[in-house]
ZAMARGU-4260 file (C-alpha; in steps of 0.2 Angstrom, whole numbers, plus 5000, padded with zeros to 4 digits):
<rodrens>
0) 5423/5449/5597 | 5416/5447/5579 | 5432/5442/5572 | 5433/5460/5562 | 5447/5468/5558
5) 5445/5486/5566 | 5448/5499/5555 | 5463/5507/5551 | 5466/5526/5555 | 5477/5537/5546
10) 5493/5544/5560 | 5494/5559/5551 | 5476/5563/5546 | 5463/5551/5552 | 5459/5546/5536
15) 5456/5527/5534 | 5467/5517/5526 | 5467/5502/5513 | 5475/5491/5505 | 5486/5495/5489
20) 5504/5496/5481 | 5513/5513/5483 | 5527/5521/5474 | 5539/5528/5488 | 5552/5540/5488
25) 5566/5542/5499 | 5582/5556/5501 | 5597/5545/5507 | 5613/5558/5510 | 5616/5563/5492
30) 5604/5548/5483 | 5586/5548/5478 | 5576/5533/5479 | 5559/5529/5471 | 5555/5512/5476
35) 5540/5509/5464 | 5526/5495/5469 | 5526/5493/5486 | 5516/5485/5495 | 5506/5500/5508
40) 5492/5504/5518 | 5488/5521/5510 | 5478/5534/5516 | 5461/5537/5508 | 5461/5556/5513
45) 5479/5560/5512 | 5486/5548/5502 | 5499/5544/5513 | 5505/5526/5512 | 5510/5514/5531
50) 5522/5500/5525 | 5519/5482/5537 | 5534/5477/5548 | 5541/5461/5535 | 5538/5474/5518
55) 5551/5488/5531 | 5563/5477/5533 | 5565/5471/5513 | 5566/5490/5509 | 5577/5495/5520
60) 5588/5480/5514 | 5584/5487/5497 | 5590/5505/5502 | 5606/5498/5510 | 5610/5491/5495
65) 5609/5506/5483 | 5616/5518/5496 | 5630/5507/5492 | 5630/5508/5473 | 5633/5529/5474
70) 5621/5534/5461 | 5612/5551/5464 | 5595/5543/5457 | 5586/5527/5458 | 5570/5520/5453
75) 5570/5502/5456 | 5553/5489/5456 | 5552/5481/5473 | 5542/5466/5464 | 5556/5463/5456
80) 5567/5464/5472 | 5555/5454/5484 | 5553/5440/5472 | 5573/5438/5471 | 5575/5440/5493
</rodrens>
């Protein structure tokens, strides 16, 4: 072992994958959610971006929360919502 990280493979695609802050969309019943600045592998090929297990879990908090509030669309800054979980 050399203590390197192995590369990170696209699921979809096979591209490989780096580090950066995604916006991401999501379709919840009757709401759409643009959860802008998110921390996300993305794919270099498609563009496609992975969320880590701790980053998951604060958006799906995040979307519990505004399924809640009934709006039919959100865009909310999930800087500004990690910094006050």
């Amino acid at each position: 072992m050399t203590g390197e990280r192995a590369s990170k493979t696209c699921p979809t695609c096979g591209g490989s994958l780096h580090a950066g802050i995604a916006n991401v969309p999501f379709i919840l019943d009757e709401t759409v959610v643009v959860i802008r600045g998110v921390p996300a592998d993305i794919c270099a090929d498609c563009h496609e971006p992975f969320m880590a297990g701790r980053v998951t879990d604060q958006v799906m908090v995040l979307l519990n929360q505004l399924k809640a509030l009934r709006s039919e669309v959100s865009v909310v800054s999930y800087s500004q919502y990690a910094a006050t979980a």
